[in-house]
N, C-alpha and C positions, 0 to 999 in steps of 0.2 A: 768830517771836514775832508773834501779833496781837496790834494797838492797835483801841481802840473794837469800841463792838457790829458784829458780822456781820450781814448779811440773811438772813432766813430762806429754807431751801429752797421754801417755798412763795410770798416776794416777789419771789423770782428767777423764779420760775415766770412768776407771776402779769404781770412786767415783760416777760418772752419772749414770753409770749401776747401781750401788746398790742401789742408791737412785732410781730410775725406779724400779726396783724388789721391794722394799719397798712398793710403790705406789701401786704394782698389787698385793699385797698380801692381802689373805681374811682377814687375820686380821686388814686389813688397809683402813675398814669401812668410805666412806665420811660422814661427816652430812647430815642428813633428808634421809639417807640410810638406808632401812631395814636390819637390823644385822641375815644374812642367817645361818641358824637351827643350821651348825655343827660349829658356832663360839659363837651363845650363852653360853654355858656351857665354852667353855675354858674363854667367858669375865667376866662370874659372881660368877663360883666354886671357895670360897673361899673369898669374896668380901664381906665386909660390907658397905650398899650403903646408905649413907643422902640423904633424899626424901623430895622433895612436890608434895602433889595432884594436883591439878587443881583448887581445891576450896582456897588453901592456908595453909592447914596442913600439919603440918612437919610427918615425921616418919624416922625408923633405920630398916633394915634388914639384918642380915645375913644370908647370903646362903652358908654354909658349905660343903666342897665335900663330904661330905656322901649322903647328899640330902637331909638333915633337914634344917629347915629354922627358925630362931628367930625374931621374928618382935615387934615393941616396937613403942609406937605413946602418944600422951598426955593423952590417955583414958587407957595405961596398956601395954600388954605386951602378946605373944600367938606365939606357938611352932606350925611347920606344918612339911611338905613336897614340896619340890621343885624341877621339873624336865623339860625338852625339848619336846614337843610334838606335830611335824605336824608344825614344825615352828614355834612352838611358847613357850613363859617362862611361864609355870605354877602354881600357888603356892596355897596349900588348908591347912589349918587351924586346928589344934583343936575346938578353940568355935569359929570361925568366917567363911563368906563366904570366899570363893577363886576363882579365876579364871586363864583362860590363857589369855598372852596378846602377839601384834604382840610387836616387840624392833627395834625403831632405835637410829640412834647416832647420837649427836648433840655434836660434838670437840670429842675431845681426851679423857675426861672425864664426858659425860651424856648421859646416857642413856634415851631415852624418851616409857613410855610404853601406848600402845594402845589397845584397848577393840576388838574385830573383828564387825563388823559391824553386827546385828541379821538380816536384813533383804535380805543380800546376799546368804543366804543359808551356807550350808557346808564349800565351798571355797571362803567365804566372806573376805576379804581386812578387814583394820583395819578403825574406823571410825573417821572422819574427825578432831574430836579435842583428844588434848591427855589425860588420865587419870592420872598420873603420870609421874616424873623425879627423878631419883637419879643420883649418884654421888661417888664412890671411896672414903671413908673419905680419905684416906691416901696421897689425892693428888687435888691438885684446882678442884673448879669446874670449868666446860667448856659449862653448861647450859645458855639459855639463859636468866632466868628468875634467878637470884641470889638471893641467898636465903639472909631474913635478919637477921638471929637466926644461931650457928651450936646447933647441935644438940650432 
């Protein structure tokens, strides 16, 4: 016995479609997907991301759409520059080092950042373990490795 109106064969249609357009869409990075050159910048301008290294320290960064960047960790605190370059997320420092890194995505909300391998040359891949993960404060994390602290 059906209760209440059904949806039409063609609203079911029409809701399959969008959800398949959804799926194919660059923004709709799977995990352990490299997050491709012209989707970086719309995923992070504007974004303050809760991190951990690899080694198990926290940090905060924002990356502001001007392309400054504020970065904050247990040891202080240091203003740079952040941009897109060659595929990859950038960031260089006042008093600290910087580098670029390759970005995949792991869920809906983590990013995972990767060093480029040095021994590939120019068009070196990124190297086997990750350097970092952050996180969207303004929304769950989706990393695999949960942080025990927010930051």
């Amino acid at each position: 016995m059906m209760v209440g109106p059904q949806p039409s064969r063609s609203r079911l249609l029409a809701g399959l479609a969008s959800v398949m357009l959804a799926a194919m869409s660059p923004s709709a990075v799977r995990a352990g997907e490299r997050v491709p050159e012209g989707e970086i910048e719309k995923s992070l301008a504007g974004v303050t991301l809760d991190g951990i290294y690899n080694n198990g320290a926290f940090f905060t960064e924002t990356y502001n759409e001007d392309g400054s960047v504020r970065y904050h960790d247990i040891d202080g605190a240091d203003s740079g520059q952040w941009s897109v370059q060659g595929g990859k997320f950038c960031t260089f420092y006042e008093t600290q080092q910087g580098a670029c890194f390759f970005v995949e995505r792991d869920g809906t909300n983590c990013f995972t950042f990767f060093v480029p391998d040095e021994k590939g040359g120019p068009d070196a891949g990124p190297v086997k373990d990750w350097t970092s993960r952050g996180w969207d404060r303004r929304k769950p994390s989706t990393c695999p490795t949960a942080p025990e602290i927010q930051l």
